[in-house]
GUGU-387799 format. One record per residue (C-alpha): residue number from 1; residue in three letters; y, x, z. Coordinates in steps of 0.5 Angstrom, whole numbers, plus 2048, in hexadecimal, padded with zeros to 3 digits. Layout:
# residues N
<atom><seq>NUM</seq><type>ALA</type><yy>Y</yy><xx>X</xx><zz>Z</zz></atom>
...
***
This chain:
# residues 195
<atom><seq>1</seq><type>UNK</type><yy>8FC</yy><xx>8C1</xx><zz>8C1</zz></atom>
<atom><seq>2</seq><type>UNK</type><yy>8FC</yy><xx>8B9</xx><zz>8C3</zz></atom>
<atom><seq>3</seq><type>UNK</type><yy>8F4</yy><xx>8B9</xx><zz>8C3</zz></atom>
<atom><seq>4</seq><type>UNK</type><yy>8F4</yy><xx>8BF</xx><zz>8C8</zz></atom>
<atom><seq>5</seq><type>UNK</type><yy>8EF</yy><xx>8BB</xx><zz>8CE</zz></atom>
<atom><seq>6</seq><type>UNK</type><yy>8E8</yy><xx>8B9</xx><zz>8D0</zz></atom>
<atom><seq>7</seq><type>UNK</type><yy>8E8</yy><xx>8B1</xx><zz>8D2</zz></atom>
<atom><seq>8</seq><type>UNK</type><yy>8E6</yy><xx>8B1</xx><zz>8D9</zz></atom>
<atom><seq>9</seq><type>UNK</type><yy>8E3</yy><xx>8AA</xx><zz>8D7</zz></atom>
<atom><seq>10</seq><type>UNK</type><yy>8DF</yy><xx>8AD</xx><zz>8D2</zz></atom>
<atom><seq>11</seq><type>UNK</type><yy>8DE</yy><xx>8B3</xx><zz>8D7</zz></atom>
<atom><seq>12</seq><type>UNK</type><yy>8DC</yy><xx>8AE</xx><zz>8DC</zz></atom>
<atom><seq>13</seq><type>UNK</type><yy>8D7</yy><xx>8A9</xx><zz>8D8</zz></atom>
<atom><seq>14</seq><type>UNK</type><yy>8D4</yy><xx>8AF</xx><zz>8D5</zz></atom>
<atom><seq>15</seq><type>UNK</type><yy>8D3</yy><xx>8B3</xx><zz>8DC</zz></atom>
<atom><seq>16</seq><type>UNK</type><yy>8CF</yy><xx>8AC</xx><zz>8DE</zz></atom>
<atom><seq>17</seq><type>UNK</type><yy>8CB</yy><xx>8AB</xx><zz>8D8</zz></atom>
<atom><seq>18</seq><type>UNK</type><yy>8CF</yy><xx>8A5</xx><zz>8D6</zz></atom>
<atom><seq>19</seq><type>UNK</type><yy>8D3</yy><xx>8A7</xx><zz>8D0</zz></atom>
<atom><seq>20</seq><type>UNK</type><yy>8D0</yy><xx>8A4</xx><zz>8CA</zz></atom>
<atom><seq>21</seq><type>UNK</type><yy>8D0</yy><xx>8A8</xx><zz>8C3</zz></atom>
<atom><seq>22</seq><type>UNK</type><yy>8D6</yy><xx>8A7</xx><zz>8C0</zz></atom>
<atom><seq>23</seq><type>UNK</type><yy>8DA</yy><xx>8A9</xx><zz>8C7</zz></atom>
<atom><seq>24</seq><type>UNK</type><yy>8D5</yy><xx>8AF</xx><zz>8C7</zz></atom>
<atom><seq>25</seq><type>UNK</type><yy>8D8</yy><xx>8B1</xx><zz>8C0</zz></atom>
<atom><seq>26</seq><type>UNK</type><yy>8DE</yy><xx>8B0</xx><zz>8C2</zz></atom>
<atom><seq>27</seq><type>UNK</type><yy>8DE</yy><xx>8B4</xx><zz>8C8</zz></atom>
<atom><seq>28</seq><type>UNK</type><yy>8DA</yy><xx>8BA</xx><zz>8C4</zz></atom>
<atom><seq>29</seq><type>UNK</type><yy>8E0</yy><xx>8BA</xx><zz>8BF</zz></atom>
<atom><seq>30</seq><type>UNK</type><yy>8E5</yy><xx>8BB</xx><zz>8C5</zz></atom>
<atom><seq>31</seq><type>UNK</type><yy>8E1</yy><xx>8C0</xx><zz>8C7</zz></atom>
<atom><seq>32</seq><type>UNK</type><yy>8E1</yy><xx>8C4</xx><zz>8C0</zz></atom>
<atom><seq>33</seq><type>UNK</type><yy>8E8</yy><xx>8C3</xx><zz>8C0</zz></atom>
<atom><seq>34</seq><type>UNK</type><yy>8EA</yy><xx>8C7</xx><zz>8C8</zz></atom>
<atom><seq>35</seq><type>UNK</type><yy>8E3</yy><xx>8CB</xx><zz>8C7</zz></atom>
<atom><seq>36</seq><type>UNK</type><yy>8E7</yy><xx>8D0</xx><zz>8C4</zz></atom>
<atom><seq>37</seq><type>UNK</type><yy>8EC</yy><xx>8D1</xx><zz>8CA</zz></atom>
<atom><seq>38</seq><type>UNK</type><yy>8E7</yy><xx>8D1</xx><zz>8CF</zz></atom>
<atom><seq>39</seq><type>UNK</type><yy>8EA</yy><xx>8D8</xx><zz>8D2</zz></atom>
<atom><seq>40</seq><type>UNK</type><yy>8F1</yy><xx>8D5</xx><zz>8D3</zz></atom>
<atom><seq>41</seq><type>UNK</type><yy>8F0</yy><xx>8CE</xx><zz>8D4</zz></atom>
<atom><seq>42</seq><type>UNK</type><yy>8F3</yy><xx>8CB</xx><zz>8D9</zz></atom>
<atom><seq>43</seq><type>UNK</type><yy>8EF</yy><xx>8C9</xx><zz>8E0</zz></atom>
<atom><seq>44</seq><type>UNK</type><yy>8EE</yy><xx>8C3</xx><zz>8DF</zz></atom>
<atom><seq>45</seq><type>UNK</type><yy>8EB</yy><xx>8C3</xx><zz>8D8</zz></atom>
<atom><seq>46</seq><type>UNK</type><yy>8E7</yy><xx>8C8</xx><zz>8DA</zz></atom>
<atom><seq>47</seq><type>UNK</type><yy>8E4</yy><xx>8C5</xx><zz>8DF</zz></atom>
<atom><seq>48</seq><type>UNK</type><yy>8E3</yy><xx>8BF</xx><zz>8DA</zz></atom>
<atom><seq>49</seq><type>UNK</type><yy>8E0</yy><xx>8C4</xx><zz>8D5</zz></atom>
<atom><seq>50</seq><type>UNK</type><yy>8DB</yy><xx>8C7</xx><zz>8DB</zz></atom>
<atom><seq>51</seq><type>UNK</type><yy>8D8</yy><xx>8C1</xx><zz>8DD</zz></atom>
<atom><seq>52</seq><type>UNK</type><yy>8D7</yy><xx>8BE</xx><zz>8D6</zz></atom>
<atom><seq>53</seq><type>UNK</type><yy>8D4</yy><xx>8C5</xx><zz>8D5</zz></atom>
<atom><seq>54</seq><type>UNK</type><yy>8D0</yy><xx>8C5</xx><zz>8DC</zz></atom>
<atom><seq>55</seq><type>UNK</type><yy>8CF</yy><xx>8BE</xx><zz>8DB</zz></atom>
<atom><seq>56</seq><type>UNK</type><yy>8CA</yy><xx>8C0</xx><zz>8D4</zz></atom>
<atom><seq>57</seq><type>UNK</type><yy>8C7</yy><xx>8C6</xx><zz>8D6</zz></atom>
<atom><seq>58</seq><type>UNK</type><yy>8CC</yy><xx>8CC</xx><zz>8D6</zz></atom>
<atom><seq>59</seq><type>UNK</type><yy>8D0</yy><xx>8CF</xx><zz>8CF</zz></atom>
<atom><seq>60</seq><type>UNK</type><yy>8CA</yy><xx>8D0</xx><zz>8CC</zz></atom>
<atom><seq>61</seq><type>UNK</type><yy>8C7</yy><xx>8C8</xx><zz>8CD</zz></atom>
<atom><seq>62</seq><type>UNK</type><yy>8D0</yy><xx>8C6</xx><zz>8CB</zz></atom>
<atom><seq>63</seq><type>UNK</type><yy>8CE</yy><xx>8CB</xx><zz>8C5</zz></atom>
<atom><seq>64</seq><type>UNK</type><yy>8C9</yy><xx>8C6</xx><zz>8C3</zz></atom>
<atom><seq>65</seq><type>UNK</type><yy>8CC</yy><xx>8C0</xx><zz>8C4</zz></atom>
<atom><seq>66</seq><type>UNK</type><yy>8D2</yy><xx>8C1</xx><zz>8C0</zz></atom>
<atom><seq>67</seq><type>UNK</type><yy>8CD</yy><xx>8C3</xx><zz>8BB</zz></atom>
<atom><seq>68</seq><type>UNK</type><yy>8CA</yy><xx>8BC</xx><zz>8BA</zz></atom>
<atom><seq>69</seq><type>UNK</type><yy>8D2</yy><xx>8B9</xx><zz>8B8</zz></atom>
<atom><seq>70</seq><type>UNK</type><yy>8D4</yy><xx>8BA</xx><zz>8B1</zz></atom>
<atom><seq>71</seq><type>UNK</type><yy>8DB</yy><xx>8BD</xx><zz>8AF</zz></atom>
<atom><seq>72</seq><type>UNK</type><yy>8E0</yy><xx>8C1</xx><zz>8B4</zz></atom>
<atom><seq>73</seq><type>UNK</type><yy>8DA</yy><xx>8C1</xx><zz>8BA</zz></atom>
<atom><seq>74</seq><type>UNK</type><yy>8D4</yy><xx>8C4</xx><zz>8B5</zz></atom>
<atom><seq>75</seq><type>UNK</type><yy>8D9</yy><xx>8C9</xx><zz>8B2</zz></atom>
<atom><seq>76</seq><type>UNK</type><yy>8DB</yy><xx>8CC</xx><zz>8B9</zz></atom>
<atom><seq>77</seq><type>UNK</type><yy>8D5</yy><xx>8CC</xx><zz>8BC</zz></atom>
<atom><seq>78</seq><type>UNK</type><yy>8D1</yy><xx>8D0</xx><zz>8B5</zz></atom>
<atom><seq>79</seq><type>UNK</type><yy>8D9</yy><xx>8D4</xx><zz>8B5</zz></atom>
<atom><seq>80</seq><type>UNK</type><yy>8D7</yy><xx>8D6</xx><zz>8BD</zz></atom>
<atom><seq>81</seq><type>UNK</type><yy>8D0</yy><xx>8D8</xx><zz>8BB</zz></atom>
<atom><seq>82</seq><type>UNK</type><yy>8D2</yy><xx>8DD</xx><zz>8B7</zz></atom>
<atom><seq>83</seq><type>UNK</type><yy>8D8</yy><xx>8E0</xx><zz>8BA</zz></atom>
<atom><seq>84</seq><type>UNK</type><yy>8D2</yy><xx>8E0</xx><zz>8BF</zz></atom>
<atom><seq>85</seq><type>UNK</type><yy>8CE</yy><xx>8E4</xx><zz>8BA</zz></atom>
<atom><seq>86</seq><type>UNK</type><yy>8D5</yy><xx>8E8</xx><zz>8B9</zz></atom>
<atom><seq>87</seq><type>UNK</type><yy>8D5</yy><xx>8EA</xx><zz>8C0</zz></atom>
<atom><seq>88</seq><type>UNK</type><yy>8CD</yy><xx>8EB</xx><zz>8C1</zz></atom>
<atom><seq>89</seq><type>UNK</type><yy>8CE</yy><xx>8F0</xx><zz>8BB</zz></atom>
<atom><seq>90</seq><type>UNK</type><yy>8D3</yy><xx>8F4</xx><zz>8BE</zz></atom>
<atom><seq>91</seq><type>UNK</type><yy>8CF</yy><xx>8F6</xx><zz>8C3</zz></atom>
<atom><seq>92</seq><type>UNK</type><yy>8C9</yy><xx>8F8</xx><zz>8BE</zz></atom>
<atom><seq>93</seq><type>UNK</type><yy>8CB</yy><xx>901</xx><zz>8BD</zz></atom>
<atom><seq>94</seq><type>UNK</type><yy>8C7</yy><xx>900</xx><zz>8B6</zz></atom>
<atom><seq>95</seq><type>UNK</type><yy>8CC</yy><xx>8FA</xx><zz>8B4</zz></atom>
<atom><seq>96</seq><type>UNK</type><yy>8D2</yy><xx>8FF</xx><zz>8B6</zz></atom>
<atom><seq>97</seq><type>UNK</type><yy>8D0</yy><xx>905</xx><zz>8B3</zz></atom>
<atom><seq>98</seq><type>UNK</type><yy>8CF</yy><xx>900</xx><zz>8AD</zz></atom>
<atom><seq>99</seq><type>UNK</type><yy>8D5</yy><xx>8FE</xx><zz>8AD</zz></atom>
<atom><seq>100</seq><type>UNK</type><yy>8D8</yy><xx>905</xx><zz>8AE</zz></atom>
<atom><seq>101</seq><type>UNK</type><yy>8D5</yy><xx>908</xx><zz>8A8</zz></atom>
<atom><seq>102</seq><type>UNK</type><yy>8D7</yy><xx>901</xx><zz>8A3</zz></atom>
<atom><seq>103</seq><type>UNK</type><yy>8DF</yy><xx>902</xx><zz>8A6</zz></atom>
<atom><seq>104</seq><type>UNK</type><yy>8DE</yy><xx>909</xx><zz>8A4</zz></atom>
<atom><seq>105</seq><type>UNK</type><yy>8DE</yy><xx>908</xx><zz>89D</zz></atom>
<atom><seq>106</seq><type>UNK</type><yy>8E1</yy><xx>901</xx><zz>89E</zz></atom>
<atom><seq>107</seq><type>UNK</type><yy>8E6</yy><xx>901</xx><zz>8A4</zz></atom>
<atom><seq>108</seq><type>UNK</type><yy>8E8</yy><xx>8FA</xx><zz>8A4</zz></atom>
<atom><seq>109</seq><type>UNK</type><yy>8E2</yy><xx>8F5</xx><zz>8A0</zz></atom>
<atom><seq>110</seq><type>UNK</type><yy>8E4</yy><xx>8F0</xx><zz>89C</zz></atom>
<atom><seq>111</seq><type>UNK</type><yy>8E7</yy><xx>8EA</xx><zz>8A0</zz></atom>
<atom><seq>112</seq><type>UNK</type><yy>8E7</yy><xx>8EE</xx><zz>8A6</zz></atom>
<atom><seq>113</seq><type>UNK</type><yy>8ED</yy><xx>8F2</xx><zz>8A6</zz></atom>
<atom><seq>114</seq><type>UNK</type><yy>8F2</yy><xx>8EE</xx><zz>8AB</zz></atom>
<atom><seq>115</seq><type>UNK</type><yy>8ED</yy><xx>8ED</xx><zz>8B0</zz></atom>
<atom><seq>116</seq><type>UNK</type><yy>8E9</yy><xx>8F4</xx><zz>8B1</zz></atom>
<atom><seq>117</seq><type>UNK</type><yy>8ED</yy><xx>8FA</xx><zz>8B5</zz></atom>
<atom><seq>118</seq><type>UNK</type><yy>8ED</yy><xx>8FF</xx><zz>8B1</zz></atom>
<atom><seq>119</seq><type>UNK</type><yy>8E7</yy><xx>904</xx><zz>8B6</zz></atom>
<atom><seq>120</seq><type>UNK</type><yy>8E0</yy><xx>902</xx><zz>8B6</zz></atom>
<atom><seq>121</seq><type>UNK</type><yy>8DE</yy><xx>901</xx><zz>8BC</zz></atom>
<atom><seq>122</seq><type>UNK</type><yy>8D9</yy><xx>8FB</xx><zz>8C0</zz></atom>
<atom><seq>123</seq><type>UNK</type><yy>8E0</yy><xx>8F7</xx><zz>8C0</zz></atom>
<atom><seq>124</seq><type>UNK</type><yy>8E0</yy><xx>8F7</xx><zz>8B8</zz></atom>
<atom><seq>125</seq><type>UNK</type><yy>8DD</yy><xx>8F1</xx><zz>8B7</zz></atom>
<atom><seq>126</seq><type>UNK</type><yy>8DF</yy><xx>8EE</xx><zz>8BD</zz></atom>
<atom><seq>127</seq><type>UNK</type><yy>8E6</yy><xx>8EE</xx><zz>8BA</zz></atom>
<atom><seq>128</seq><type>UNK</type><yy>8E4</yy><xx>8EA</xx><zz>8B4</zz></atom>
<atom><seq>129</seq><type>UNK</type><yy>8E0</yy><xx>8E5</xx><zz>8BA</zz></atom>
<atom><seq>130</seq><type>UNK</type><yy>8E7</yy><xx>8E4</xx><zz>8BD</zz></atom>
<atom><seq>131</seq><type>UNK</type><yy>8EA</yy><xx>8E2</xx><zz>8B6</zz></atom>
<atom><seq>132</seq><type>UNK</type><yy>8E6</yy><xx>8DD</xx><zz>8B5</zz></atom>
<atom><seq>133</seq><type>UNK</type><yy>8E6</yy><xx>8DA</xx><zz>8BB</zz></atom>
<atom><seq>134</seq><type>UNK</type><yy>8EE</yy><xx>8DA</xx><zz>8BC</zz></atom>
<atom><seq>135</seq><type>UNK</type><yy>8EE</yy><xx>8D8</xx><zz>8B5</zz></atom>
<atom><seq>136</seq><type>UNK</type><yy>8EA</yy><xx>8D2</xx><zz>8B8</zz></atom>
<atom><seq>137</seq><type>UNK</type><yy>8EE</yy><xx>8D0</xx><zz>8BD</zz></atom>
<atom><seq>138</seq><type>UNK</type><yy>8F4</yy><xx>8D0</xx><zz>8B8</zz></atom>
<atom><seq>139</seq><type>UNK</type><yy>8F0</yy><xx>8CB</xx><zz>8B5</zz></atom>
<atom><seq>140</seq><type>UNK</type><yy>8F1</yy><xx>8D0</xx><zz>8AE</zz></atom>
<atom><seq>141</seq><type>UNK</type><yy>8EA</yy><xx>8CE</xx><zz>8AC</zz></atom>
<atom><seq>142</seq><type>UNK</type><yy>8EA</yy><xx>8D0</xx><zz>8A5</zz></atom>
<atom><seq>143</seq><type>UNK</type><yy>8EC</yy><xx>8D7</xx><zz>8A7</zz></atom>
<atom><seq>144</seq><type>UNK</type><yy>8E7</yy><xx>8D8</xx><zz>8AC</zz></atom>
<atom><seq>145</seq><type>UNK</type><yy>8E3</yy><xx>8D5</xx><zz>8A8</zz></atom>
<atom><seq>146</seq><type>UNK</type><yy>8E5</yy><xx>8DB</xx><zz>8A4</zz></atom>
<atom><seq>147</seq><type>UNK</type><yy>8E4</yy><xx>8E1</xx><zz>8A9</zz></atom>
<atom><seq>148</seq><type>UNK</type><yy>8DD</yy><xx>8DF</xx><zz>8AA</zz></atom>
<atom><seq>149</seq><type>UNK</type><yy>8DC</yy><xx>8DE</xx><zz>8A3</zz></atom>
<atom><seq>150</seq><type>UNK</type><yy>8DE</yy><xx>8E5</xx><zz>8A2</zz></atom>
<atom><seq>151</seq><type>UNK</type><yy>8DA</yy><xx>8E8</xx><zz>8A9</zz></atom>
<atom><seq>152</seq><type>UNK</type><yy>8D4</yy><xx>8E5</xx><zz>8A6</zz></atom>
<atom><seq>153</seq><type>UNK</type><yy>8D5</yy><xx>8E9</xx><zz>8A0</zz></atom>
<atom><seq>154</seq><type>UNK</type><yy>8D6</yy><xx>8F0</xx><zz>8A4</zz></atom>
<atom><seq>155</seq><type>UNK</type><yy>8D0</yy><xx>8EE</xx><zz>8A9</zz></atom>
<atom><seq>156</seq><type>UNK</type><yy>8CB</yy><xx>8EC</xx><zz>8A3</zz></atom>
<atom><seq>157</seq><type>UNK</type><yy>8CE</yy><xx>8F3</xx><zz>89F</zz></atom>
<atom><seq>158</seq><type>UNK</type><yy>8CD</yy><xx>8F7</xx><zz>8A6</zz></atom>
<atom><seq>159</seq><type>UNK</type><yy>8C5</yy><xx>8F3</xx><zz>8A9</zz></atom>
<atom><seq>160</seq><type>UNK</type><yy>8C2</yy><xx>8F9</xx><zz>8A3</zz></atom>
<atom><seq>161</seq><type>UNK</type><yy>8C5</yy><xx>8FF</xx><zz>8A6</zz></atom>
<atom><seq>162</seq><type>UNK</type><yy>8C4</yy><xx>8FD</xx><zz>8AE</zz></atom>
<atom><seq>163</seq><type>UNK</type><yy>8BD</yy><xx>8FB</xx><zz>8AD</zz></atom>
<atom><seq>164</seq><type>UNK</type><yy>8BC</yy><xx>903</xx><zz>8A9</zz></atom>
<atom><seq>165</seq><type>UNK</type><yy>8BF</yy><xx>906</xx><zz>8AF</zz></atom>
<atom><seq>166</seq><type>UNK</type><yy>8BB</yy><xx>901</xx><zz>8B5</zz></atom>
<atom><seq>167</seq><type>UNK</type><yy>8B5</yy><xx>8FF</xx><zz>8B1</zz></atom>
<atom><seq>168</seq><type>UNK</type><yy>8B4</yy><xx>8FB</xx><zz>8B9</zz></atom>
<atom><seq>169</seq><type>UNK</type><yy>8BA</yy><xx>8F8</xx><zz>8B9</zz></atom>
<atom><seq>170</seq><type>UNK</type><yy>8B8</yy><xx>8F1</xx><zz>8B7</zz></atom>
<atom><seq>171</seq><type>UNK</type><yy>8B9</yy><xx>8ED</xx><zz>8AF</zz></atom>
<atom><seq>172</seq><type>UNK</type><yy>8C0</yy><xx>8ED</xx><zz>8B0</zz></atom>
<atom><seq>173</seq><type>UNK</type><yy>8C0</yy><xx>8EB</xx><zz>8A8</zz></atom>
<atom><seq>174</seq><type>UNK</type><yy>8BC</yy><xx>8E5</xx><zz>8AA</zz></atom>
<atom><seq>175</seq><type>UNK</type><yy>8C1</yy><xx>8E2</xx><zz>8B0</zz></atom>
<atom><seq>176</seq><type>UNK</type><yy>8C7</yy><xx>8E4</xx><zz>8AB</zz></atom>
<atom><seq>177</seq><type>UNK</type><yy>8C3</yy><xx>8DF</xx><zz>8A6</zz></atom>
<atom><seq>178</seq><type>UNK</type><yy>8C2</yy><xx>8DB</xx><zz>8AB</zz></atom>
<atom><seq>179</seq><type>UNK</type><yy>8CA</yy><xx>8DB</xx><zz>8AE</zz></atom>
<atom><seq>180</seq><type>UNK</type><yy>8CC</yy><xx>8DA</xx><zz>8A8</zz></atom>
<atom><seq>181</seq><type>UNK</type><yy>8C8</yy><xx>8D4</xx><zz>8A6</zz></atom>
<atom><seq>182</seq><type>UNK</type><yy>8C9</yy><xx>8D1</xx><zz>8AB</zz></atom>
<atom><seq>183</seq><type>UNK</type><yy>8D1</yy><xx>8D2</xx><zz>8AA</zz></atom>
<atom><seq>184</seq><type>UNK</type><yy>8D1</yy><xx>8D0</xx><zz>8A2</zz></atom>
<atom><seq>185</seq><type>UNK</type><yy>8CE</yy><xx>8C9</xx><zz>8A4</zz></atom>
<atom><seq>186</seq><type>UNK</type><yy>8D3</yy><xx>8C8</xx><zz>8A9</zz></atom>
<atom><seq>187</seq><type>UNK</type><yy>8D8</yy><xx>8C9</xx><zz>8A4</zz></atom>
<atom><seq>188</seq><type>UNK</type><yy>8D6</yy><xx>8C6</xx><zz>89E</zz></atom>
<atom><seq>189</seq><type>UNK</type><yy>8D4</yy><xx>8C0</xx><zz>8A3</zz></atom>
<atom><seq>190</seq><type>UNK</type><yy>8DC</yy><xx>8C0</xx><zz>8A5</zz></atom>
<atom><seq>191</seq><type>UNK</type><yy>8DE</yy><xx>8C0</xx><zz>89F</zz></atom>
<atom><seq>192</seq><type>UNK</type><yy>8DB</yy><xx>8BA</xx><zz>89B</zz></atom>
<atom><seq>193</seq><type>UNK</type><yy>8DE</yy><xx>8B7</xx><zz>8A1</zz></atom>
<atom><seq>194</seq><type>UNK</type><yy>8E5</yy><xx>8B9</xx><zz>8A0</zz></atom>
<atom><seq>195</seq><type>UNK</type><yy>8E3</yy><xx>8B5</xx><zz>898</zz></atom>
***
């Protein structure tokens, strides 16, 4: 991939505090282009990426800043928050067992059959995040687009049965709302761009 890098002058100037908007657009759009990559970045990248990240405030604080750029860096952000969502609720016991009574019926939901093993377990859902972060990092957009459509549609399809089996387990249904607005409006914002 030919735009595989963070400039270090870019890096340099934002770590300064001497980069001015369009720069840190710039810099936010070659963040979201490796971000996918961070766990096989090559040392020097990554050591980029962390003092960008040390620099705003830790992951979270880079979340929220690649969230105030419109296109590949608001996408990647909302897609990295709902695999964070993915991954949170496959530690959450109602979720699975959720899960495990819909695949009993349906074994592979509708959108998800190449992505999910074919146990139920707490590494189910996790399987779908990793298809849509490798999808991400493929720069296949659309289809990552497509899993996470579809993940929604089984997570929203699961929030009624988890809470009856967790009445304390928190409104899932809402935080799934929530993600996937958060998620239509990034596409929906990409593509008038693409027109």
């Amino acid at each position: 991939m030919s735009d595989f890098r963070l400039d270090r002058e870019l890096v340099d100037a934002f770590e300064g505090d001497r980069l001015d908007q369009e720069g840190e657009a710039m810099l936010a759009d070659q963040v979201a282009r490796i971000l996918p990559f961070h766990w096989t970045l090559p040392n020097p990248l990554a050591a980029s990426l962390a003092r960008v990240s040390k620099h705003l405030g830790g992951e979270q604080a880079l979340m929220s800043w690649l969230d105030r750029y419109p296109g590949r860096p608001r996408l990647t952000a909302r897609l990295y928050g709902f695999i964070a969502l993915l991954d949170q609720l496959s530690a959450h016991p109602a979720v699975v067992d959720a899960l495990r009574e819909f695949r009993e019926k349906t074994p592979y939901p509708r959108g998800l059959a190449e992505y999910m093993p074919p146990d139920t377990n707490h590494e189910t859902l996790a399987s779908v995040s990793y298809a849509i972060e490798s999808r991400l990092a493929d720069d296949r957009s659309d289809e990552s687009r497509r899993v996470a459509e579809a993940a929604v549609e089984l997570l929203q399809t699961l929030a009624t049965r988890a809470a009856e089996i967790d009445p304390q387990g928190g409104d899932l249904a809402a935080e799934i709302e929530s993600a996937r607005r958060d998620l239509r409006e990034a596409w929906d914002e990409q593509s008038r761009a693409h027109h």
